[in-house]
C-alpha positions as CSV (number, residue, x, y, z in Angstrom):
1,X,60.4,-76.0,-41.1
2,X,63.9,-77.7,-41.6
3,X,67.2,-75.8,-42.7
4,X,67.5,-76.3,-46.1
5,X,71.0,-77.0,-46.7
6,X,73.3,-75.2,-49.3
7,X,74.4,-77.8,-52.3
8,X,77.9,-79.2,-52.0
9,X,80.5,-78.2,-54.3
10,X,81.8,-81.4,-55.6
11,X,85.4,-80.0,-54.5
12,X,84.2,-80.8,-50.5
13,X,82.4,-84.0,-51.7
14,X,85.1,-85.4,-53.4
15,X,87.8,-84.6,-50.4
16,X,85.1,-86.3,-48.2
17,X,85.5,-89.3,-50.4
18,X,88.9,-89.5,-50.5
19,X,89.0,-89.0,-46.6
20,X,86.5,-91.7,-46.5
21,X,89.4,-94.1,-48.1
22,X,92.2,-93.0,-45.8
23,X,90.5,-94.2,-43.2
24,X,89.0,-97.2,-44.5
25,X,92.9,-97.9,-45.7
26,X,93.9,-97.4,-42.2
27,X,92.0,-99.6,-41.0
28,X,92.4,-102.2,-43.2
29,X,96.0,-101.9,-42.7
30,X,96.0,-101.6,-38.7
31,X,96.2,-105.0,-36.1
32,X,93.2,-106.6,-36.0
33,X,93.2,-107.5,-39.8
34,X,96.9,-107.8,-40.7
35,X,96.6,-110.3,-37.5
36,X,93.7,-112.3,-39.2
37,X,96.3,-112.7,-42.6
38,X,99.9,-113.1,-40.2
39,X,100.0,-117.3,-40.4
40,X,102.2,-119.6,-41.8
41,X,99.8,-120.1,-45.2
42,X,100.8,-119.1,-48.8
43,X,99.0,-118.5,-52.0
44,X,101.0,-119.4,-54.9
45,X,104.1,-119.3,-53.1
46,X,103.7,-115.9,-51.9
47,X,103.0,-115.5,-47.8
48,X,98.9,-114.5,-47.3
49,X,100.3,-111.5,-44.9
50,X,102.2,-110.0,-48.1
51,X,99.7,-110.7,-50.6
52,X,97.0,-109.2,-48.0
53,X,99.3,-105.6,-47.8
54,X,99.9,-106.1,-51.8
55,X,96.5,-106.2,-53.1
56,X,95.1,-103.9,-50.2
57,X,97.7,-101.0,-51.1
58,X,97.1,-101.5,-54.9
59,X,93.2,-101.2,-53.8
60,X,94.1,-98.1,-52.4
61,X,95.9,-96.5,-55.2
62,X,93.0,-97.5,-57.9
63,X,90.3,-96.4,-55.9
64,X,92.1,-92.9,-54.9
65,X,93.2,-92.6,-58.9
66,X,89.5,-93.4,-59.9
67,X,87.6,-90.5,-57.5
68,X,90.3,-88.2,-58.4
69,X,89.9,-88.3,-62.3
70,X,85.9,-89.0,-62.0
71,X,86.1,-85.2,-60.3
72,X,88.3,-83.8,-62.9
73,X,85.6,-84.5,-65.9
């Protein structure tokens, strides 16, 4: 018979969610992608490298505010 495993508190589920985006973050902010976005091209006037870090941090900070309220109802 398998262990049956205790239910998570959705204290430890939500910290493994927002561990889960730190480290997707990182990695979408390490080398091998900020190397795919560092060329010459722009987007409306704005180099693709900036615009890359720009929209991947505000990414960040929506998803991060999002889990952290959804636990708080």
């Amino acid at each position: 018979m398998p262990p049956i495993s205790p239910p998570e508190r959705p204290e430890q589920r939500r910290g493994q969610q927002l561990l889960f985006v730190a480290v997707l973050f990182a990695v979408l902010l390490n080398f091998p992608f900020l190397a795919v976005f560092d060329h010459e091209g722009r987007v409306g006037g704005i180099p693709v490298l900036y615009l890359y870090v720009l929209l991947a941090w505000g990414l960040l900070v929506l998803l991060t505010g999002w889990l952290v309220r959804r636990g708080e109802r």
